[in-house]
C-alpha positions as CSV (number, residue, x, y, z in Angstrom):
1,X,0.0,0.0,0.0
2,X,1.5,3.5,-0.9
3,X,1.7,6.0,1.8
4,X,0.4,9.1,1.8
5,X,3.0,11.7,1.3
6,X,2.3,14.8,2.8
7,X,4.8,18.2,2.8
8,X,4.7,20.6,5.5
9,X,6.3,24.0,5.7
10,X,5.3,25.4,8.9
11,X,6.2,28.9,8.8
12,X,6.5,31.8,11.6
13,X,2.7,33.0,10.4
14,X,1.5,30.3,8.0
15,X,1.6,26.7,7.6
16,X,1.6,25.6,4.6
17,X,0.6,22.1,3.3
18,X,0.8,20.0,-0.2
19,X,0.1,16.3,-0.7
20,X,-1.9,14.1,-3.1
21,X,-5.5,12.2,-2.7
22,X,-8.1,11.2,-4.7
23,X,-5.9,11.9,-7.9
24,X,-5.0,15.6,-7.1
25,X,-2.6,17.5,-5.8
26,X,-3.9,19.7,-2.4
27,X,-2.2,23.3,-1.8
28,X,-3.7,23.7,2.0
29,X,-2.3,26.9,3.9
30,X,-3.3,27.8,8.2
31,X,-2.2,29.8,10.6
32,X,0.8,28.6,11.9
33,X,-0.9,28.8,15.8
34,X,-3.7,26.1,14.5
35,X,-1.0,23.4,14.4
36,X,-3.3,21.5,16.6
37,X,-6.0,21.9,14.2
38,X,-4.1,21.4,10.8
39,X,-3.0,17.6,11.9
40,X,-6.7,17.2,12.6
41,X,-7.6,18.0,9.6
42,X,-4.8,16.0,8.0
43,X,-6.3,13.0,10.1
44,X,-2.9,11.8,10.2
45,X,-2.6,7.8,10.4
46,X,0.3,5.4,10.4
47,X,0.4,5.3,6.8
48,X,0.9,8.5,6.0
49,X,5.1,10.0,5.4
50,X,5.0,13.6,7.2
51,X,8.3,15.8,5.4
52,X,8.3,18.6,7.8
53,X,10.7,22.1,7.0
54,X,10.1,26.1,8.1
55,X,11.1,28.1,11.3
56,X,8.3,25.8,13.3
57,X,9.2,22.8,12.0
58,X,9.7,22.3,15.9
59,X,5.6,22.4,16.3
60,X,5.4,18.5,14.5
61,X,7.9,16.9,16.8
62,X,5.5,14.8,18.2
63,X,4.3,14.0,15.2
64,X,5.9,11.1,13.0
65,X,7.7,13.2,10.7
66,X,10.7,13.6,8.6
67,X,12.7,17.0,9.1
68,X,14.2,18.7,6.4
69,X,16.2,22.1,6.1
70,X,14.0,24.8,5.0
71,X,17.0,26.2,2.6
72,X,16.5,23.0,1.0
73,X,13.4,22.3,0.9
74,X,12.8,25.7,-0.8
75,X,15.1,25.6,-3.7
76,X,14.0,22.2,-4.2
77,X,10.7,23.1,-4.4
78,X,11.5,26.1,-6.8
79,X,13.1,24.0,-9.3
80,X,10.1,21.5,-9.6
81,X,7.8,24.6,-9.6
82,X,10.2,26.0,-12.9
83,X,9.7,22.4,-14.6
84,X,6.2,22.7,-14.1
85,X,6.3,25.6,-16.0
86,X,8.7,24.5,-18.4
87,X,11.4,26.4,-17.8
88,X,14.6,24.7,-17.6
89,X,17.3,27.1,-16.2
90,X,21.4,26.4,-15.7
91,X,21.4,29.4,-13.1
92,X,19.1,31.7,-11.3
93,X,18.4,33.9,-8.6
94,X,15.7,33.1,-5.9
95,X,14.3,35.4,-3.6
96,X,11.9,33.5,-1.3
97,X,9.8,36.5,0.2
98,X,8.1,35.3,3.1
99,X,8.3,36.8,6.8
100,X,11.5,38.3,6.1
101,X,13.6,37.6,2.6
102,X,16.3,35.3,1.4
103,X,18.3,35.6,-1.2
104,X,19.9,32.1,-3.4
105,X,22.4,31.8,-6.2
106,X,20.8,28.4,-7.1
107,X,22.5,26.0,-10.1
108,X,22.0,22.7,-11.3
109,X,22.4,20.4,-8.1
110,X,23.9,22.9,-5.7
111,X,22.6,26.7,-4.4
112,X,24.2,29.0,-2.0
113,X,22.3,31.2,0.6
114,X,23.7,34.4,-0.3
115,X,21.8,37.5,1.4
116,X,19.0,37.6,3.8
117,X,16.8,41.0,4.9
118,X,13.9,41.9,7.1
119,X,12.1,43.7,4.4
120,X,9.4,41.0,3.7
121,X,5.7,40.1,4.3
122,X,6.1,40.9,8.1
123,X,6.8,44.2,6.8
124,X,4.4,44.8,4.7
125,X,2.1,43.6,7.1
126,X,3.4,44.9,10.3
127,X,3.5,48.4,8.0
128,X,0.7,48.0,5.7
129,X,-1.6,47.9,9.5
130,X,0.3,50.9,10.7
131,X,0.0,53.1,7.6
132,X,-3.8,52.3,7.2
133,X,-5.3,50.5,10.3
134,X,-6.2,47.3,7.9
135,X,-5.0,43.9,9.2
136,X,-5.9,41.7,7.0
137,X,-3.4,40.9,4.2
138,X,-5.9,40.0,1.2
139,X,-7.0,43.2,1.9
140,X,-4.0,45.3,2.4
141,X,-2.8,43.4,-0.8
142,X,-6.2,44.9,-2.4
143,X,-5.8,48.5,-1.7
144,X,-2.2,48.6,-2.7
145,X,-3.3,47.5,-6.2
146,X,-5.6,50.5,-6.0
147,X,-3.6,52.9,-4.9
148,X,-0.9,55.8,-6.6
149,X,2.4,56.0,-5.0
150,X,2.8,58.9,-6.7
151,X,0.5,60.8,-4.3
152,X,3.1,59.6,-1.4
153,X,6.4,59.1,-3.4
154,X,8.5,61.9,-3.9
155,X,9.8,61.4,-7.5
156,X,13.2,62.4,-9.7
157,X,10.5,64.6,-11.9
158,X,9.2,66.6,-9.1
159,X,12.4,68.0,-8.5
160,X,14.4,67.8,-12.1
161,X,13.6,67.7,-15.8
162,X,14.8,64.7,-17.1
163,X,17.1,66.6,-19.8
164,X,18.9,68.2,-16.4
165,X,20.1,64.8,-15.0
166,X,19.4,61.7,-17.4
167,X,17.2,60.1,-14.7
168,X,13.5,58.9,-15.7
169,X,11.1,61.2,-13.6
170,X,9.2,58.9,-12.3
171,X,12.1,56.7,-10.4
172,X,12.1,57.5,-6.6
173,X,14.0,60.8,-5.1
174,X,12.2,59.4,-1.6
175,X,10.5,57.0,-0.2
176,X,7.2,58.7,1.2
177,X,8.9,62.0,0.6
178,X,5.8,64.0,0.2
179,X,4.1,66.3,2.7
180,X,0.9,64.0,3.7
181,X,-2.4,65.5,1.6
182,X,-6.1,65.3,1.7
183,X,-5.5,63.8,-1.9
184,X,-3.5,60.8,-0.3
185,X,-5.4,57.7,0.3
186,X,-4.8,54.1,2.2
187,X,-4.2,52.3,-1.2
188,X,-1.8,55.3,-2.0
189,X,0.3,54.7,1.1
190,X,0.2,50.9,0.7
191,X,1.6,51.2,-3.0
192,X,4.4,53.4,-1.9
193,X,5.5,50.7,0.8
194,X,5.0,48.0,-1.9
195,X,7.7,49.8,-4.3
196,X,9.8,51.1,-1.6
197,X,9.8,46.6,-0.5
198,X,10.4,46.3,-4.6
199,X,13.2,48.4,-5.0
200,X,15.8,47.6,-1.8
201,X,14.9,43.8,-2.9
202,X,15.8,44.2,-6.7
203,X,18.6,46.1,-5.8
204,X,20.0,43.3,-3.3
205,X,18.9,40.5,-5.7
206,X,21.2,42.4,-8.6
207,X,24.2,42.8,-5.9
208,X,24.8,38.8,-6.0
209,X,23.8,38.9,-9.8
210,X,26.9,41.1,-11.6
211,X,28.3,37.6,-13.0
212,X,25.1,36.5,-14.9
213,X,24.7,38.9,-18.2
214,X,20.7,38.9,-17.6
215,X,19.8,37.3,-14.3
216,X,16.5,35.7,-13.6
217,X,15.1,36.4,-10.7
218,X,12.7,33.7,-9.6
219,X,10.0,35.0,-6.6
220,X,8.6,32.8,-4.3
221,X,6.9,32.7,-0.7
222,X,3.8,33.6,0.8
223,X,5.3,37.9,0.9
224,X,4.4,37.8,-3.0
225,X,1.7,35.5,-3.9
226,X,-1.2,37.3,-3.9
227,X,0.3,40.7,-3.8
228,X,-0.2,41.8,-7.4
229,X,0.8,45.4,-6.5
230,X,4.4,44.0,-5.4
231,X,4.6,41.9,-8.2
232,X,4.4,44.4,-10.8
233,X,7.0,46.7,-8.7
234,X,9.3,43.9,-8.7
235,X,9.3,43.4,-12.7
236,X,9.3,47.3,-12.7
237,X,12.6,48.3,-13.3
238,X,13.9,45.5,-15.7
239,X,13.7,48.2,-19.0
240,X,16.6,49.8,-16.5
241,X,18.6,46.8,-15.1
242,X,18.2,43.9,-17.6
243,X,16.6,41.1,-15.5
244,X,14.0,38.8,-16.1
245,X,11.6,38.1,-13.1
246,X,9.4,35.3,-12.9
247,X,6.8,34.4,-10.4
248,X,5.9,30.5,-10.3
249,X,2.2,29.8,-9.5
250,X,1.8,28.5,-6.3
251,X,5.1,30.2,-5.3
252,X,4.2,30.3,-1.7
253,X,4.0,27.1,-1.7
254,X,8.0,26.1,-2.7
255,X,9.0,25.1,0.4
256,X,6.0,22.5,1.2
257,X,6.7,21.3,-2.3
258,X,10.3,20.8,-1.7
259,X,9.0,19.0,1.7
260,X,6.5,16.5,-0.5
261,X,9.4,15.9,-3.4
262,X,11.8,14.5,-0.8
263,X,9.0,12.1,0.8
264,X,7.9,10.9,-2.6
265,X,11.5,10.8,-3.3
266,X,12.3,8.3,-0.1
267,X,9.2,6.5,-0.9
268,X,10.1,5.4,-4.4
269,X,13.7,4.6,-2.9
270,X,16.0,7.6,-4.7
């Protein structure tokens, strides 16, 4: 009888799970204080092979389960992601965007953890609620979709003429660097702090990318799924740098992927 393989990346806010049953694949995702809960619903029995990886890995100790290093778990899971999309790379960049941000140089069978930042979806959250009151991330994700940084940004063209410094006017001068207005709204606010996130984590991804003539950057983590607004400020500025992003679907799931590959990996003995 085949076990039931099922990956777990149990994150500092979110767990996140992915297995197979009835002939699909399941892309399940709790708060991370439901642990209780989520194995309940799993209705975990002897048969099934728990792969366990995140910061609260610690949470399923007492669970039969399999740890596994989140690093790998998560560039594992962004290469399967890639060949589900058929997109077969030598070298790329990942930045896995989820509390806070790391930053890989991943190649075929090896990666190294280069960079790591605090500017993330705790950010954005922790942020997002101060700047607006709204604590819900759908819903900050929502309004920053809606919403004109220009309103909150101050920009290279409200200072210069482009012909005075060769800079595009509508690049940053500063981050929230207008005076606040009655013409400023929530979704305004939100999209500044979206492209202020965008640009410090393009700028860090490039820093490890000078060898590659046109990095890929590959986004993952729970910080960018579902965030349009942050995902079109991340692809913003490759007229100017020469990058290609990417955003895999189900990104936020990479590291409960890479968790699943390496049970269904032991269970067909590789």
């Amino acid at each position: 009888m085949m076990r039931r393989v099922i990956g777990v990346d149990a994150g500092s806010t979110l767990t996140k799970l992915v297995y197979e049953e009835d002939g699909r694949m399941h892309y399940k995702k709790f708060p991370t204080y439901d642990h209780l809960f989520i194995r309940n619903f799993l209705k975990l029995g002897a048969t099934d092979s728990v792969v366990v990886t995140g910061g609260r890995a610690d949470l399923w100790r007492e669970a039969e389960s399999v740890p596994l290093h989140e690093f790998d778990a998560v560039t594992q899971g962004t290469r399967e992601l890639m060949k589900l999309q058929g997109k077969s790379l030598d070298e790329f960049i990942l930045v896995n965007i989820g509390t806070g941000t790391s930053f890989f140089q991943v190649k075929k069978g090896e990666y190294e953890r280069m960079l790591g930042s605090g500017i993330g979806g705790g950010m954005f959250m922790g942020l997002g609620t101060r700047l607006t009151g709204v604590t819900d991330f759908q819903e900050l994700a929502r309004l920053a979709g809606g919403g004109t940084r220009q309103n909150a940004d101050l920009l290279v063209g409200d200072i210069y003429r482009e012909e005075e410094v060769g800079i595009a006017p509508h690049l940053t001068a500063a981050n929230f660097g207008k005076s606040p207005s009655s013409t400023e709204s929530p979704g305004d606010r939100l999209r500044s702090l979206t492209n202020m996130m965008a640009e410090t984590l393009i700028l860090l991804s490039m820093s490890i990318a000078t060898h590659m003539p046109k990095p890929v950057l590959v986004f993952v983590g729970n910080g960018v799924e579902g965030n349009a607004a942050l995902q079109a400020d991340l692809g913003s500025f490759r007229a100017w740098l020469g990058y290609e992003p990417v955003f895999p679907d189900n990104g936020g799931y990479a590291g409960a992927i890479g968790a699943y590959m390496k049970g269904l990996n032991s269970q067909n003995g590789q």
